[in-house]
C-alpha positions in Angstrom: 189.3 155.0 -50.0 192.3 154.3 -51.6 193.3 151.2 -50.2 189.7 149.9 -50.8 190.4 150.4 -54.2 193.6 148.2 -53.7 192.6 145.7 -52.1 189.7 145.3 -54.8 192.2 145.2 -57.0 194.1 142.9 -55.7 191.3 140.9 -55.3 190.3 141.3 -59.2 193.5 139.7 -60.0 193.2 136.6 -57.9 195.1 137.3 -54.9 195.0 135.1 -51.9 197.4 137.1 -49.7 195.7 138.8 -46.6 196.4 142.6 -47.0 195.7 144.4 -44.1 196.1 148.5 -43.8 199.2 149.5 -41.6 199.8 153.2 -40.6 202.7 154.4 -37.8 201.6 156.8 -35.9 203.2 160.3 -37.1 203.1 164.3 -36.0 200.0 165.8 -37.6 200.4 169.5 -39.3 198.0 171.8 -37.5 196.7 173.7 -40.6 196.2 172.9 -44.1 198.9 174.9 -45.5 201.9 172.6 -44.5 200.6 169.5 -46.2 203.4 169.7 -49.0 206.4 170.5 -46.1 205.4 167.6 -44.2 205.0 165.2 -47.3 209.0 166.6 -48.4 209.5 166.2 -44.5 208.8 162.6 -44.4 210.3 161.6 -47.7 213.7 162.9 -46.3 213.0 161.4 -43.0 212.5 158.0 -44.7 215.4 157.5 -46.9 217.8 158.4 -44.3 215.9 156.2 -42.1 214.2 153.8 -43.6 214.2 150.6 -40.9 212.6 152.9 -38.7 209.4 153.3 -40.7 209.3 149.8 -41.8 209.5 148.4 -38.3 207.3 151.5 -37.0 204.5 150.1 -39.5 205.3 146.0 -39.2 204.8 146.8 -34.4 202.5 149.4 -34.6 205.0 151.8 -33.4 205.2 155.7 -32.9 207.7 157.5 -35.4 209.2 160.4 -33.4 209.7 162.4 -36.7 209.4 165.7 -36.0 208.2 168.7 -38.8 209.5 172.3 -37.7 207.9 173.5 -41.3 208.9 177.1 -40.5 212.8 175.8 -41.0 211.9 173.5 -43.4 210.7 176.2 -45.4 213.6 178.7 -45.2 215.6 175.7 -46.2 213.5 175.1 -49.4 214.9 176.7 -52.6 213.1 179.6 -53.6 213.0 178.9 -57.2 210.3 176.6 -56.2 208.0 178.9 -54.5 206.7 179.5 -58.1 205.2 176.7 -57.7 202.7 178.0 -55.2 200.6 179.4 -58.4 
């Protein structure tokens, strides 16, 4: 939905590039409560890596990132489990 809305937007301003939606292929969380670990995940992952996700998005390639968000989570500093709500 969102990158209809870009591209309309785009497109509202007069561009003539072709924009086309790119997205490497990452490890999926397997409930809904890790969405924030994995988001923190793959920040870090990218700026210590990030040729890896550029050229993972410019071929189509996998991104063997791997989330353990149990450790990621004990490594997390607890004055931000407030947070939580």
């Amino acid at each position: 939905m969102a990158f209809k809305r870009w591209v309309t937007y785009l497109r509202a301003w007069k561009n003539t590039w072709e924009v086309q939606m790119r997205a490497p292929k990452v490890s999926r969380q397997a409930n809904s409560d890790n969405c924030g670990v994995y988001i923190l995940a793959f920040v870090d992952a990218f700026l210590k890596h990030p040729l890896a996700f550029i050229e993972a998005v410019e071929y189509n390639k996998n991104l063997s990132w791997k989330v353990d968000a149990s450790a990621l989570r004990k490594h997390m500093d607890p004055r931000c489990w407030w947070l939580q709500g």
